[in-house]
N, C-alpha and C positions, 0 to 999 in steps of 0.2 A: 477287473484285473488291476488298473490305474488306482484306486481304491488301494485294495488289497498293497499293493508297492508302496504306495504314501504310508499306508498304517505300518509295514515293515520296517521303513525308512525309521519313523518315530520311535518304535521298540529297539532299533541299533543304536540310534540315539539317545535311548533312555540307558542305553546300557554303556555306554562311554560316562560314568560320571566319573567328573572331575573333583576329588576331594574340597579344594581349596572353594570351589563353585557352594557345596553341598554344604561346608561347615560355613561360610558367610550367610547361606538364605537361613540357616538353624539358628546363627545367634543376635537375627533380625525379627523383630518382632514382626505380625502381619500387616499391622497400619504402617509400618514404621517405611517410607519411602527408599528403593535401593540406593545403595551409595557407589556403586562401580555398575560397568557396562555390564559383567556377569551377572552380577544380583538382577538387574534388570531385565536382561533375556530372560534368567530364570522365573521370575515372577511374572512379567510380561506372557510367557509363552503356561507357564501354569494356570494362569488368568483364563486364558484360551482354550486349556482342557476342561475345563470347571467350564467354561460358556458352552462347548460342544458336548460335553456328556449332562447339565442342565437341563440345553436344548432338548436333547435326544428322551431325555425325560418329559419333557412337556410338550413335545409332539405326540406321545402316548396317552400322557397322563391330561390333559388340558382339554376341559367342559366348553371352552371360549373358541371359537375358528379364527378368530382376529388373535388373542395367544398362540393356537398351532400355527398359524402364519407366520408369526414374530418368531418362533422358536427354530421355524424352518429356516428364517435369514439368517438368526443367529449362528443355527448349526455351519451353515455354507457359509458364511462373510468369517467366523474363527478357525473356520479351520481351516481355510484359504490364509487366512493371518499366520494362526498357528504352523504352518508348512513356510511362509517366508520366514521369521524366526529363529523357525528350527534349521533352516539353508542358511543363515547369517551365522547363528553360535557354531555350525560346520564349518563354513569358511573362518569364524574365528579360531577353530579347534575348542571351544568351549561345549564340554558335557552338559548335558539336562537330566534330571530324573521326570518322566512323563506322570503322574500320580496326581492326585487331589491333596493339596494341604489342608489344613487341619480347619479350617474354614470354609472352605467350600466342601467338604466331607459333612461337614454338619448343615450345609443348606441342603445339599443332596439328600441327609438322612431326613432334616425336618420335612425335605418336599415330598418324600415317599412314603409318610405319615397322614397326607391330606389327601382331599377328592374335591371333584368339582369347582365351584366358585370359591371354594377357599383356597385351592390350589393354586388358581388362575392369578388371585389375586396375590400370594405371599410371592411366586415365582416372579409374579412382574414388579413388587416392591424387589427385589433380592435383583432384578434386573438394574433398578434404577440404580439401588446404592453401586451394584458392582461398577456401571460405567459412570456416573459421579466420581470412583476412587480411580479408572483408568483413564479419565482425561484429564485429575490431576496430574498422575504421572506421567502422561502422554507430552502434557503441554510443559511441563520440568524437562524433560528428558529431550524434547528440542531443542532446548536451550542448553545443553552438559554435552550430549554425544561427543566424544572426539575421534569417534572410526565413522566417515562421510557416510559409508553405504548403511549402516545405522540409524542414523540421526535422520536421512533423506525415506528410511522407511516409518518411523516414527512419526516423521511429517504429513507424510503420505497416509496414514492409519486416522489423523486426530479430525477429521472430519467426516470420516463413517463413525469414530466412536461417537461425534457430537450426534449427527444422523440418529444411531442407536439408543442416544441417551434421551434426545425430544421424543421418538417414536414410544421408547419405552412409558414416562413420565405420562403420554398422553392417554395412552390404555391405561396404563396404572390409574391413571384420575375417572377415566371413562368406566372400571371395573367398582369404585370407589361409590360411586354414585348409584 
């Protein structure tokens, strides 16, 4: 049931969007780092969906027990993230659209193309790069925040995303070989 309420929670949430939210993440390209606190929750917190529905892929889909492993912390450490977040852009009154952008829709689609050890391996490369690009912005955004309870979860976030990024890297090398 707790479950079931969080996942509600996020669908209301998705349904509050904010225009001004929705046309600044549109005429941002996807590398291109946020430039306000909105762009950043939004991306931030999309990052998040894209690691839990990933996950949820490669606890299915993954031939490796040390990738279903990985993809089970995954799933639980973002969407634990993804749920503070989405309680912050709340408190800020800041709308999200909950979806897959246009890049992680295509990791999604190439991962659901593959099987086994090719899987294990493209999903843990696609692990690497994604947290490489959220500890850049992780460790930027420390340093920009100007709403405290923000900036103090940002902070709080940049050493499970390091955590996730060594972990990652190191299956990825150990699937390599």
């Amino acid at each position: 049931m707790k479950i079931f309420s969080k996942w509600l929670m996020a669908v209301v949430m998705a349904s509050l969007i904010l225009f001004p939210a929705a046309r600044a993440e549109e005429k941002r390209p996807a590398d291109k780092e946020p430039a306000t606190e909105v762009e950043f929750l939004a991306k931030a917190i999309s990052c998040d969906i894209a690691e839990v529905k990933l996950a949820e892929r490669a606890m299915k889909q993954a031939s490796n027990k040390d990738v279903q492993e990985f993809a089970r912390k995954m799933k639980e450490d973002h969407t634990k993230h993804r749920d503070a977040l989405l309680e912050r852009a709340k408190v800020l009154k800041i709308g999200v659209v909950e979806g897959l952008e246009k890049e992680h829709q295509e990791r999604m689609d190439r991962l659901s193309k593959l099987e086994g050890a090719e899987f294990d391996r493209e999903y843990m490369r696609f692990m690497v790069e994604g947290h490489e690009k959220a500890l850049r912005m992780y460790e930027s955004w420390s340093k920009k925040s100007s709403d405290k309870e923000l900036g103090e979860l940002v902070n709080r976030t940049i050493p499970t995303v390091k955590e996730h990024l060594e972990q990652a890297r190191q299956l990825h090398n150990k699937l390599k070989s």
